[in-house]
N, C-alpha and C positions, 0 to 999 in steps of 0.2 A: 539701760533697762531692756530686759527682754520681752516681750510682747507675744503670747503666741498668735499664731496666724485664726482669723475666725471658724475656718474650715480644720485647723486642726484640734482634736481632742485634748481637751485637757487632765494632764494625769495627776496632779495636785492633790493633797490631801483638801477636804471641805472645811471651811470654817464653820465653829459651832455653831454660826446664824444662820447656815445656808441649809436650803430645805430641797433640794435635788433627789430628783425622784427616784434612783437609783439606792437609795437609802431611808427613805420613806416608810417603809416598812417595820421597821426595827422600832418594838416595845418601847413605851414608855414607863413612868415607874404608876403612873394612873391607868396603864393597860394592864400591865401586870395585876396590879391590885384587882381592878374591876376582872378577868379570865381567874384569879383567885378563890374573890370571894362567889364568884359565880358557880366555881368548880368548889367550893367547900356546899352550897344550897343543894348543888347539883348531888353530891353524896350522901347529905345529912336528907333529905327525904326520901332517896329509897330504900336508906334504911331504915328509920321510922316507920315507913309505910310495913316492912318486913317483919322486923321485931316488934312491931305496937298493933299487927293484924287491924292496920285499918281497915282493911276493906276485905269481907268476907270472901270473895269469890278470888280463888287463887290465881286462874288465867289471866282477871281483867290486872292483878296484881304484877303478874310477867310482864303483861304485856308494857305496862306503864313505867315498869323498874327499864326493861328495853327501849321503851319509847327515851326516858331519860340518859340512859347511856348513850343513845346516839347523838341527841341534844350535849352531852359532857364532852363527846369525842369532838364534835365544831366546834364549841368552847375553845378545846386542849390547842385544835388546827388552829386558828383565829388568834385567839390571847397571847400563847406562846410558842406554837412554831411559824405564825406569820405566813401562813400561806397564804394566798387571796391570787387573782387573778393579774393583779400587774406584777408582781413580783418575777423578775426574771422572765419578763413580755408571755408569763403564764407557763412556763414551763415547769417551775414545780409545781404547779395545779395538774398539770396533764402526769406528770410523772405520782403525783399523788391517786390521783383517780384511775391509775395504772394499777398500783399497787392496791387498793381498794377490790378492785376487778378482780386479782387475782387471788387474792386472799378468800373472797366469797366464791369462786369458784374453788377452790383445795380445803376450803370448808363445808360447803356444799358436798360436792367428790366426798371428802372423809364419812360425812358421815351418810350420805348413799350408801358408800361402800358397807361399812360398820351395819348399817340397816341392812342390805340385800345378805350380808354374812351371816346376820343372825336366825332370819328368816328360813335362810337355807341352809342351817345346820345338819347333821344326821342326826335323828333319836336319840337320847341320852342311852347309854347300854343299862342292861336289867338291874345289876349290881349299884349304878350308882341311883335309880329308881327307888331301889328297897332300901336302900340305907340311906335316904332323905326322909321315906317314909319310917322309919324304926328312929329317927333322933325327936 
C-alpha cells in the first residue's frame, strides 16, 4: 500500500464526506434556494413599489429601487457566484472589487463625458429652432 509522505500534497479526488476547505465554497441545493428566493423578494418589491406608485415621491422611489439592486447584486455574489473572502485565499474577492472599481469609474467617465457634451453643445441653428416651433 502506498502511503503518501505527510509533508506531501495530496492530489486525490475527496470523498463525499470530506469537508476540505478548498471546496467549501460550492452551493448547496439550500443555498441555491435561499440566494433564489431572496433574488425573486429582491425583484418582486421594486416592482410593486414602481407599478403600484407606493410611494408618492419619485426620488425616495429611485433611491430605494437602487438601494435594492445593490442588496440583489450581493445576493447574486454570495448565493451563486460564491465569492467570499476565503475562496482562492481571497483572490477572487480582490479581482472582484477590481472589476467593480472599474466599472464605476467608465461609468462615471461616460456619463461626465455625455454630461459636459451636452452642456457644451453649439446653439441649435435658426432652421431647426422655427421648425420645432411651427410643429
Amino acid at each position: 500500500m502506498n502511503h503518501p509522505s505527510p509533508s506531501a500534497p495530496e492530489h486525490g479526488t475527496p470523498h463525499p464526506g470530506d469537508h476540505d476547505a478548498g471546496h467549501s465554497h460550492h452551493g448547496s441545493l439550500r443555498g441555491y434556494l435561499t440566494g433564489f428566493v431572496l433574488a425573486a423578494i429582491l425583484t418582486i418589491i421594486p416592482f410593486w413599489l414602481v407599478m403600484g406608485h407606493a410611494i408618492s415621491s419619485s426620488l425616495a422611489t429611485i433611491l430605494i429601487v437602487l438601494g435594492l439592486a445593490v442588496v440583489q447584486i450581493v445576493v447574486h455574489v454570495v448565493y451563486f457566484l460564491h465569492l467570499d473572502t476565503r475562496s482562492e485565499s481571497g483572490w477572487n474577492m480582490l479581482a472582484f472589487i477590481f472589476t467593480i472599481v472599474l466599472v464605476v469609474i467608465v461609468l462615471g467617465a461616460s456619463v461626465w463625458v455625455m454630461y459636459n457634451e451636452n452642456a457644451n453643445m453649439m446653439p441649435m441653428s435658426p432652421q431647426y429652432t422655427n421648425h420645432r416651433q411651427g410643429s
